[in-house]
C-alpha positions in Angstrom: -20.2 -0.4 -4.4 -17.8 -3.4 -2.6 -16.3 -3.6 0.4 -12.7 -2.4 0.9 -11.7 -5.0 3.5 -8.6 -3.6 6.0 -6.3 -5.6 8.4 -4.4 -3.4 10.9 -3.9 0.1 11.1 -0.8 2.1 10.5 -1.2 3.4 13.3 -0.6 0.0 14.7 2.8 0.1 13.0 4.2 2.9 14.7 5.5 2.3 17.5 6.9 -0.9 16.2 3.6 -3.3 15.9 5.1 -5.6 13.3 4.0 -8.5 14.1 1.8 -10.4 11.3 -1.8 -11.4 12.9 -3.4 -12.7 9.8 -2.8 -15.4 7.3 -2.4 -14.2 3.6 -5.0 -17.5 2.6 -7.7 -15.6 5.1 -6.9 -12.3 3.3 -7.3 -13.2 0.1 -11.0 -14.7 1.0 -12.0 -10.5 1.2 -10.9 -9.9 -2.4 -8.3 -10.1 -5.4 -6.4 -6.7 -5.1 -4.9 -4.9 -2.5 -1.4 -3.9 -1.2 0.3 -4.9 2.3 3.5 -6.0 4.3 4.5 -9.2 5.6 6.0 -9.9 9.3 8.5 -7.5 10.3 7.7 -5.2 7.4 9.6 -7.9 5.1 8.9 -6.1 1.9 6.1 -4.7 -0.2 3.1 -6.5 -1.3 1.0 -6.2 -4.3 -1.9 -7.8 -5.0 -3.2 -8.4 -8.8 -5.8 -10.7 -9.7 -5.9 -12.5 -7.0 -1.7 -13.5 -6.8 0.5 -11.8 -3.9 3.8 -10.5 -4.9 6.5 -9.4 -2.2 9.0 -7.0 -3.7 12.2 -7.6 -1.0 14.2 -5.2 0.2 17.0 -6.9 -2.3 14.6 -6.2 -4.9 13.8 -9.4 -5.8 9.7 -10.3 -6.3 8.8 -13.6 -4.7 5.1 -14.8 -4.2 4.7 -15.7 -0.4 2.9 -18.7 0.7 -0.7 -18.5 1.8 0.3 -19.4 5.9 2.4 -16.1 5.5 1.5 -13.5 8.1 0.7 -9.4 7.5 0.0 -6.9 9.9 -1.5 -4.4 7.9 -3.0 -4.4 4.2 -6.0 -3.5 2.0 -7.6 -6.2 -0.7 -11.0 -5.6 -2.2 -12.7 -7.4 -5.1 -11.8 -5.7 -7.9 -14.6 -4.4 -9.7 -13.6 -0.6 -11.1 -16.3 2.0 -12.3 -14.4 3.9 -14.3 -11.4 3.5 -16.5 -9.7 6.2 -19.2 -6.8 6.7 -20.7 -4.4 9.0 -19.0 -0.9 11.0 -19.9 0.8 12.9 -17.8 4.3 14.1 -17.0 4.6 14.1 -13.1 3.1 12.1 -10.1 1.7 15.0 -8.9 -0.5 15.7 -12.1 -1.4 11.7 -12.2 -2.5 11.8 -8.5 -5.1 15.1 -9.5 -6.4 13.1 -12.1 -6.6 10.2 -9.7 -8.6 12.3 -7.2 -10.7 14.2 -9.8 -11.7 10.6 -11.4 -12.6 9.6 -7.9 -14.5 12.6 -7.3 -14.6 13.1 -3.6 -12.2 13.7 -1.0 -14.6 11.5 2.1 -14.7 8.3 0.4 -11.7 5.8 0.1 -11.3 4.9 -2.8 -8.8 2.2 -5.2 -6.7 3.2 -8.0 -4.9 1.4 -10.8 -3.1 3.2 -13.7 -1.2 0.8 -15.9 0.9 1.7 -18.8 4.7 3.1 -19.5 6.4 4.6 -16.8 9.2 7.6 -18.4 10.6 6.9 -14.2 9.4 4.7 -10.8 11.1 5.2 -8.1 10.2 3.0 -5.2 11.1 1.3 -2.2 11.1 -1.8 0.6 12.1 -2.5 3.8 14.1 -4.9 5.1 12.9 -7.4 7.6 12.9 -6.5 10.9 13.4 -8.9 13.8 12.1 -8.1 17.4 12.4 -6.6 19.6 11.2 -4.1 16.6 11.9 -0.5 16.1 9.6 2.2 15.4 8.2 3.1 12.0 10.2 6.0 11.1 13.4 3.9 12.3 12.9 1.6 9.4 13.9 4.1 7.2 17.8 3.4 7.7 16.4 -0.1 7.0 15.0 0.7 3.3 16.4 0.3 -0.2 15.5 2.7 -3.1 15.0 1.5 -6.3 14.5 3.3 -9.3 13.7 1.9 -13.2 13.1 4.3 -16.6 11.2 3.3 -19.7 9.5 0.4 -17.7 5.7 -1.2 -18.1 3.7 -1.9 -15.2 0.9 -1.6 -13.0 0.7 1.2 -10.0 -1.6 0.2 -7.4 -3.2 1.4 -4.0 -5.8 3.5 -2.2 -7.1 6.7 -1.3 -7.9 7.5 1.9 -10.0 10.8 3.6 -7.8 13.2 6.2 -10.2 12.2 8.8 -9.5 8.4 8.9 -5.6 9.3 9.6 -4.2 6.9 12.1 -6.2 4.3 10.2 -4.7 4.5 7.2 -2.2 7.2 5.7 -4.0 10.3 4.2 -4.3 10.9 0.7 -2.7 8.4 -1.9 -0.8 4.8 -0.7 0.6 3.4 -3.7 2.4 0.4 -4.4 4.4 -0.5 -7.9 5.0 -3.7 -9.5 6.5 -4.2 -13.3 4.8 -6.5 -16.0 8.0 -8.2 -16.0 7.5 -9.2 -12.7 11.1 -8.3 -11.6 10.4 -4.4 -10.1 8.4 -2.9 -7.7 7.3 -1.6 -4.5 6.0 1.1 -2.6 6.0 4.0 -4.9 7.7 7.6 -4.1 7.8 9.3 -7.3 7.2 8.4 -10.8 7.0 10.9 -14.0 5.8 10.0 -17.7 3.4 8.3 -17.6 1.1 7.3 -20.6 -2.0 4.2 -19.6 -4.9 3.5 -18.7 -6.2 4.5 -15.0 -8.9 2.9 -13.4 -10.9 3.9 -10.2 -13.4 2.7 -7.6 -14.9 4.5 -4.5 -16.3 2.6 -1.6 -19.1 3.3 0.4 -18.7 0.4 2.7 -15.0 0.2 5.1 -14.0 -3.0 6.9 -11.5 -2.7 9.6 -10.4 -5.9 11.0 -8.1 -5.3 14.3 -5.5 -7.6 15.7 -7.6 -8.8 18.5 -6.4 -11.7 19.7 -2.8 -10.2 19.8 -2.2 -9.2 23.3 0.7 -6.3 22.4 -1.9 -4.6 20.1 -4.7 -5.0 23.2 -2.0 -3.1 25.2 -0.2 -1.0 23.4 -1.3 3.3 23.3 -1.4 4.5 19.8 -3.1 7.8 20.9 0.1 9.8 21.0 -0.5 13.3 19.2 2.7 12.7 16.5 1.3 9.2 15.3 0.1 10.9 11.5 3.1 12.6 11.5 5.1 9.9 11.6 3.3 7.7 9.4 3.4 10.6 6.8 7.1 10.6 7.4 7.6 7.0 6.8 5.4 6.8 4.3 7.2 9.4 2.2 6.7 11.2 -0.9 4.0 8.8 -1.9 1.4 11.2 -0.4 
């Protein structure tokens, strides 16, 4: 098994730690696929074969330079165990066969299903300046997008109930469009007909902002912080 590599937590992001604290260049040196934000939340990230897309929160997909910052994401080198075709008609029956293909519920794990998407509905956050707001504040901040009848690759990770805080419990997927002109983090999608790969990883890497003195400082124990990651994170989980 490799090594799912982590920056940040979303814990982190919270109470408003937006702030990117590594380079996208240093990222990418931990593997070819992943999903993340940029500085200030500026959008959703994708990662495929080794090339970062940014879906804005105009909807627009840009590729970010390599000096750009994120305070949280996920990359690991691609290298799935298992892949079979799938159809389904709802997220919901896509995300047990996602969990079934993984086969446990205590190790994170990656997903990618690509194929033909009936609906995506997804969204991205607009770029937040400081002083920043909390997570769940954002939402007034975020732009909804949704596409039928489109081709594209869903993307993103599993994680166990007991890492909460880390990451966001159960499924954190991330959309982008063959066409390269749609995407972002996912909320709903229905009809699907691909091909859905997994891989489960034995092995964690959590790199923390260390050198950042807000993140040395800051309290993220508070008792609500899953609850309002779930909240921001939406329907996705």
């Amino acid at each position: 098994m490799t090594v799912m590599y982590q920056h940040g937590t979303l814990a982190n992001l919270v109470p408003g730690g937006f702030a990117g604290t590594l380079r996208l260049g240093d990222l990418l040196q931990h593997g070819d696929t992943g999903i993340g934000t940029l500085t200030g939340l500026d959008g959703e990230l994708i990662i495929l074969k080794g090339i970062v897309y940014q879906v804005t929160a105009t909807g627009a997909v840009h590729q970010p330079d390599a000096q750009a910052l994120v305070p949280f994401a996920n990359v690991h080198p691609a290298a799935f165990d298992q892949v079979s075709a799938l159809e389904v008609a709802t997220s919901a029956a896509a995300k047990a066969a996602m969990a079934q293909a993984l086969g446990s519920a205590n190790l994170f794990g990656a997903v990618m299903l690509h194929g033909r998407f009936a609906r995506m509905h997804t969204r991205a956050v607009a770029k937040q300046t400081p002083p920043y707001p909390t997570l769940t504040q954002t939402a007034a901040a975020q732009r909804e997008f949704t596409a039928t009848a489109i081709t594209g690759t869903l993307m993103g990770y599993f994680s166990p109930a007991l890492y909460a805080g880390m990451a966001a419990p159960g499924f954190h997927l991330h959309f982008l469009s063959d066409a390269h002109d749609f995407g972002g983090h996912v909320l709903d999608f229905a009809g699907v007909a691909g091909t859905l790969a997994v891989q489960s990883f034995a092995d964690v890497q959590l790199h923390l902002p260390a050198e950042d003195l807000e993140f040395r400082q800051r309290d993220l124990g508070g008792a609500d912080v899953v609850a309002q990651i779930q909240q921001a994170e939406g329907s996705a989980n």
